[in-house]
C-alpha positions as CSV (number, residue, x, y, z in Angstrom):
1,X,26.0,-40.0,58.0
2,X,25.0,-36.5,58.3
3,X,22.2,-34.5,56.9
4,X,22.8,-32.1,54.4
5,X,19.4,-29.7,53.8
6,X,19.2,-27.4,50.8
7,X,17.0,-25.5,48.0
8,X,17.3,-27.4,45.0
9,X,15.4,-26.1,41.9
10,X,13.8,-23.7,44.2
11,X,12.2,-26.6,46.3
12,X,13.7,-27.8,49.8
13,X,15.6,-31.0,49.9
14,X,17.2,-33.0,52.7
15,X,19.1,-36.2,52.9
16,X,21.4,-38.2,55.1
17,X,24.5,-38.4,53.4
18,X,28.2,-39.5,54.1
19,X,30.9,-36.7,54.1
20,X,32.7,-37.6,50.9
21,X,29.9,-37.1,48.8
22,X,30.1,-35.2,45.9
23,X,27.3,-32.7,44.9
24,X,27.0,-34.3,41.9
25,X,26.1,-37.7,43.6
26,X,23.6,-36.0,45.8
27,X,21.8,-34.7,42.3
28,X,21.8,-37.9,40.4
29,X,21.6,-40.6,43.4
30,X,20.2,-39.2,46.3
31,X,17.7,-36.9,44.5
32,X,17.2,-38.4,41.0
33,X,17.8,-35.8,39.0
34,X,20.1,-37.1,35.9
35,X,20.2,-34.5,33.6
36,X,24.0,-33.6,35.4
37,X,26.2,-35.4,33.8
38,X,29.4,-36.8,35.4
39,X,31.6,-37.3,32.0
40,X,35.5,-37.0,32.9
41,X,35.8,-37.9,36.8
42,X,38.8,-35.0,36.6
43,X,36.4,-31.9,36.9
44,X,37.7,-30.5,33.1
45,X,34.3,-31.7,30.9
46,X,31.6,-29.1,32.2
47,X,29.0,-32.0,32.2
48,X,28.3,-31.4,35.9
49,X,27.9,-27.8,35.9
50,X,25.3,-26.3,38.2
51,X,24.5,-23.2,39.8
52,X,24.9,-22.7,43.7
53,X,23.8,-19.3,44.8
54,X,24.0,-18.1,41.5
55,X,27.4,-18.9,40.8
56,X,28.5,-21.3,37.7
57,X,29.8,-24.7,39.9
58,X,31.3,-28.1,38.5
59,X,29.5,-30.6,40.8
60,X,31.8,-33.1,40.6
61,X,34.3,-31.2,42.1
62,X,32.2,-29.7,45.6
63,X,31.0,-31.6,48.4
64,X,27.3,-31.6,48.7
65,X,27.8,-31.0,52.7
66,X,29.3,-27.6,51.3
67,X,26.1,-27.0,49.5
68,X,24.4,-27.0,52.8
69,X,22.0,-24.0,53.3
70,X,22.7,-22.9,50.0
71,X,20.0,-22.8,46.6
72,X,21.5,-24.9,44.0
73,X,19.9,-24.9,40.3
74,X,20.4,-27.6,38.0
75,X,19.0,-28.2,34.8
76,X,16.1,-29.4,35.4
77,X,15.3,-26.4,36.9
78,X,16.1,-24.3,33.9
79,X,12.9,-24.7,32.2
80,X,9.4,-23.2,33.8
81,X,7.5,-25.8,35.8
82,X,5.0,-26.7,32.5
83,X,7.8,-27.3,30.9
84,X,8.4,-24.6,28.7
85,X,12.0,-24.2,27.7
86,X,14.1,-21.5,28.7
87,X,15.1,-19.1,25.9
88,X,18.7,-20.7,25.9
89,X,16.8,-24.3,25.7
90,X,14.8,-23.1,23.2
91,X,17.7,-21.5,21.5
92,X,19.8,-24.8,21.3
93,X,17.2,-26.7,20.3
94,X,16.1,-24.5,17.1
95,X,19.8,-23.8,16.1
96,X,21.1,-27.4,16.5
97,X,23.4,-26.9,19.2
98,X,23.4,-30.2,20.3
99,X,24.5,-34.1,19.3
100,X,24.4,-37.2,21.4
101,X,23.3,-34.6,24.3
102,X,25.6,-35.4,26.7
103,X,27.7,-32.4,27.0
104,X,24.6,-29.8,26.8
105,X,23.1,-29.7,30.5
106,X,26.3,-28.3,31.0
107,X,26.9,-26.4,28.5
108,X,23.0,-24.6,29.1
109,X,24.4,-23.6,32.5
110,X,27.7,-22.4,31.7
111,X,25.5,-20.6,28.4
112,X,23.3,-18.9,31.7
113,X,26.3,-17.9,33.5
114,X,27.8,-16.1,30.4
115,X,24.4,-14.4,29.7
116,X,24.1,-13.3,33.4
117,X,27.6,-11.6,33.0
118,X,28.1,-10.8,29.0
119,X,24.0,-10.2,28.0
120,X,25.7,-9.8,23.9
121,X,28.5,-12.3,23.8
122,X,30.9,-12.1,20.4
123,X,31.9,-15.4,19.1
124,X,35.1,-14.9,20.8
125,X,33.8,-14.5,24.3
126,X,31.3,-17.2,23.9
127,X,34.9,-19.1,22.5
128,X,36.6,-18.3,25.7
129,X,33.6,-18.8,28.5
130,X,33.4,-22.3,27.3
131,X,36.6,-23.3,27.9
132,X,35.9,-25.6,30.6
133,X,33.0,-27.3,28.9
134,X,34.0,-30.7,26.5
135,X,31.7,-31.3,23.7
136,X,32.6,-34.5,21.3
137,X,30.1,-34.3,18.7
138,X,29.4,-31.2,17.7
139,X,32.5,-29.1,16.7
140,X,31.0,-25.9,18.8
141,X,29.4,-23.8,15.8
142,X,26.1,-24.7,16.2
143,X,26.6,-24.3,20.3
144,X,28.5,-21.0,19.6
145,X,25.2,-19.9,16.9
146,X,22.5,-20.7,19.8
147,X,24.2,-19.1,22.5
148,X,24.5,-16.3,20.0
149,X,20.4,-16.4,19.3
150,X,19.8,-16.7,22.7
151,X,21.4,-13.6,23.9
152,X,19.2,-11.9,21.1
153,X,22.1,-11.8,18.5
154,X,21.3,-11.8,14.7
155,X,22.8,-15.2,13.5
156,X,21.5,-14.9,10.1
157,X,24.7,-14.5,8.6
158,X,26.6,-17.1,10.6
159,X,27.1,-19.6,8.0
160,X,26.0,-23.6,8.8
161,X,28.9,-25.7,9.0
């Protein structure tokens, strides 16, 4: 076992973990956070994304011992500490960008990591960012239209599908 010490939502976390560990593990098991999802087992869905040092990371794919020292953000720490949602959160929840919810922890962080890089997105960059993210239900528009609104976008004349 070895100990593995970290920031995690901006609060420090340490465990005792074995080698082969996969950050994703470490979130869900060994700190209870369950809102990253572990969907495909291949690293291709974008269920597990998180953020570690800023940078966009599929957690099912990294060691958690490699995420030692470093400031890792999941999605429960996208939204302030009452609770209020982010304006991506916010923005997927009033445009519908969501189903069975599976696929949209993910899809909020890859959404930040877009913002962070591409503040005003087209359709077609929001298109090709999401690549690596797997969503079953919804058939993307409505993800596509709040990613839009939350980048500030007019969506008015995106029509429903």
């Amino acid at each position: 076992m070895t100990k593995v010490s970290l920031t995690l939502n901006g609060k420090p976390v340490s465990g005792k973990i074995e080698g082969r560990t996969l950050l994703a593990e470490f979130l869900r098991e060994g700190q209870g956070l369950t809102g990253t999802h572990i969907g495909c087992d291949t690293s291709q869905c974008g269920a597990c994304l998180v953020h570690v040092n800023g940078d966009l990371v599929k957690s099912c794919a990294m060691f958690a011992l490699e995420a030692d020292g470093c400031e890792v953000t999941t999605i429960e720490g996208v939204a302030a500490a009452d609770g209020t949602l982010s304006a991506i959160q916010d923005a997927f929840r009033e445009h519908h960008g969501l189903q069975c919810g599976f696929c949209t922890p993910g899809m909020v962080m890859s959404t930040a990591e877009l913002l962070k890089i591409n503040p005003k997105p087209t359709e077609a960059d929001i298109r090709d960012h999401l690549e690596g993210n797997i969503c079953r239900c919804t058939g993307y528009h409505n993800i596509i239209k709040a990613i839009m609104a939350a980048s500030g976008q007019d969506v008015s004349g995106i029509a429903a599908e």
